[in-house]
C-alpha positions as CSV (number, residue, x, y, z in Angstrom):
1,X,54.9,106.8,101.6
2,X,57.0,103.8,100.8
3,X,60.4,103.1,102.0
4,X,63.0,103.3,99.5
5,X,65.7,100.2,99.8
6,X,69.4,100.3,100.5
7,X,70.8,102.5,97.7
8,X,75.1,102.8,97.6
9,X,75.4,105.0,95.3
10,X,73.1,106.8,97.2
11,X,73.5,105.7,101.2
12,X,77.8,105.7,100.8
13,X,78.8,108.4,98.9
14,X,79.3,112.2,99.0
15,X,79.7,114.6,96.6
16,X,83.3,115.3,95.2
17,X,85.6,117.9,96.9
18,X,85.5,119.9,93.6
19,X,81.6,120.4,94.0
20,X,82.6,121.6,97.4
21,X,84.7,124.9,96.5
22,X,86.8,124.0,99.9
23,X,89.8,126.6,100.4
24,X,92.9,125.6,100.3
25,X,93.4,125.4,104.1
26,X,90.3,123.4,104.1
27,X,92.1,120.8,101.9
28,X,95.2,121.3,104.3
29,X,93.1,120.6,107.5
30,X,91.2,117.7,106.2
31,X,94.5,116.1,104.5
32,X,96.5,116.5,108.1
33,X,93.5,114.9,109.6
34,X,93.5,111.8,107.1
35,X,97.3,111.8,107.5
36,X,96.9,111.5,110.8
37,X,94.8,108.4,111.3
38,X,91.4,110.3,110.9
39,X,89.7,107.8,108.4
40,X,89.8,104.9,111.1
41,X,89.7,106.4,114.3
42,X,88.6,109.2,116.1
43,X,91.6,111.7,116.8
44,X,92.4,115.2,118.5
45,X,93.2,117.9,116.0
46,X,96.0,120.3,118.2
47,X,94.9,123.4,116.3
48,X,98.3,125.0,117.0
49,X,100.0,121.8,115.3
50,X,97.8,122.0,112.2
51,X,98.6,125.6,111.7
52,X,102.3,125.5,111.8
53,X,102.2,121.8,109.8
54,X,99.9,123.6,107.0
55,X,101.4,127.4,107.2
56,X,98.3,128.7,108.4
57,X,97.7,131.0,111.0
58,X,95.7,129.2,114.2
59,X,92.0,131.1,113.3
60,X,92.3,129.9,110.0
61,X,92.3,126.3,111.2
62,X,89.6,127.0,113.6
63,X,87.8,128.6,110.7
64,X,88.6,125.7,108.6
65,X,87.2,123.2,110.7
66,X,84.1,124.6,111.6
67,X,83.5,125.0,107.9
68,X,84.5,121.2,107.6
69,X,82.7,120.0,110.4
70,X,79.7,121.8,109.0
71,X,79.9,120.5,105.9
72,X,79.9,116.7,107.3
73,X,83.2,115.9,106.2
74,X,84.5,115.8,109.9
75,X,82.5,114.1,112.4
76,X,83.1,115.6,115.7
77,X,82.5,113.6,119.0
78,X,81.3,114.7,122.3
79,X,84.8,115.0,124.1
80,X,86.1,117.4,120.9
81,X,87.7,114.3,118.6
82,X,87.6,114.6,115.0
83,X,86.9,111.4,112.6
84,X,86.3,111.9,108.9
85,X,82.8,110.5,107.4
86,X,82.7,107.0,106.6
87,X,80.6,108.4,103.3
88,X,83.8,110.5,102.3
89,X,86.1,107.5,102.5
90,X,83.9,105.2,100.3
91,X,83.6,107.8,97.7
92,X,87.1,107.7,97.5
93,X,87.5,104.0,97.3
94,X,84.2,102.5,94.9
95,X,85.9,98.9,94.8
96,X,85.2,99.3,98.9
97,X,81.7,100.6,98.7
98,X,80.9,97.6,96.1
99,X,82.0,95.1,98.8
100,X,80.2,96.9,101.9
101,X,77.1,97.0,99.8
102,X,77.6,93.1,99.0
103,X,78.0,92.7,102.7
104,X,74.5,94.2,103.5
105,X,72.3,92.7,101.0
106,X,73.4,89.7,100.6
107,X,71.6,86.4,102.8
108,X,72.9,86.1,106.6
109,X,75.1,83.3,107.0
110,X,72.7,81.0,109.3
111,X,74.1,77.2,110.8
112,X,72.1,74.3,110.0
113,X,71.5,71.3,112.1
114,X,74.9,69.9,111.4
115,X,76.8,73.0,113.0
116,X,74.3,72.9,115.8
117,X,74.6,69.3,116.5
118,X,77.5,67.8,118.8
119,X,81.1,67.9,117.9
120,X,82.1,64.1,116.3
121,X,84.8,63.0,118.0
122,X,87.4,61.5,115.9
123,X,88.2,57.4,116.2
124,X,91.9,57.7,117.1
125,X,89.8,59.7,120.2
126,X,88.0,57.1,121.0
127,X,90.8,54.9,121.2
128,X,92.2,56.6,123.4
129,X,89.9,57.0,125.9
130,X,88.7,53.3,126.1
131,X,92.3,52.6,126.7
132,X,93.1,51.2,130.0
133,X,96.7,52.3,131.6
134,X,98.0,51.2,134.1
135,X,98.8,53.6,137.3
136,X,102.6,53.3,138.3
């Protein structure tokens, strides 16, 4: 079976919210997590905090992320920190996904002999250390 190749629109995107049919304190949940530094780090989600910032009762944000961590759209790590999925973020923000996928097909940046050789050192450098001065 052949490999398929590096695909974006593919490989760095999810499918829309909408297509989703997320409840509204699904979209509450994932919001206060994004509002919260979520789409860069990993975070804790204080369940009770989430329910009194979104008005829900504290099941409903449990309920809300287990249905949003089994949808993919939170990534959940081992000591019970919540990111939100890379693919999520670049579906958001195309002009990013364009520049990521640029960044992994394009040629590695290799040095030549030149950046491998030895440093010149400049003239006034040289001068200087062929100087003689005197000790006082």
């Amino acid at each position: 079976m052949p490999v398929e190749g590096f695909n974006p629109e593919r490989d760095l995107t999810a499918p829309s919210l909408y297509s989703l049919n997320l409840s509204a304190a699904q979209h509450c949940t994932l919001a206060w997590v994004e509002d919260h530094g979520g789409l860069f780090d990993v975070i804790p989600v204080p369940v009770e905090t989430v329910a009194e910032d979104c008005g829900n009762s504290v099941s409903t944000v449990h309920e809300a992320l287990a249905r949003l961590e089994a949808l993919n759209l939170l990534v959940r790590t081992s000591a019970g920190l919540y990111r939100i999925n890379a693919r999520y973020y670049f579906t958001l923000h195309p002009e990013l996904r364009e520049m990521i996928t640029a960044a992994l097909t394009d040629p590695p940046v290799t040095p030549d002999d030149r950046a491998r050789a030895p440093r010149k050192v400049s003239n006034t450098d040289a001068r200087r250390r062929r100087t003689i001065r005197p000790v006082s």
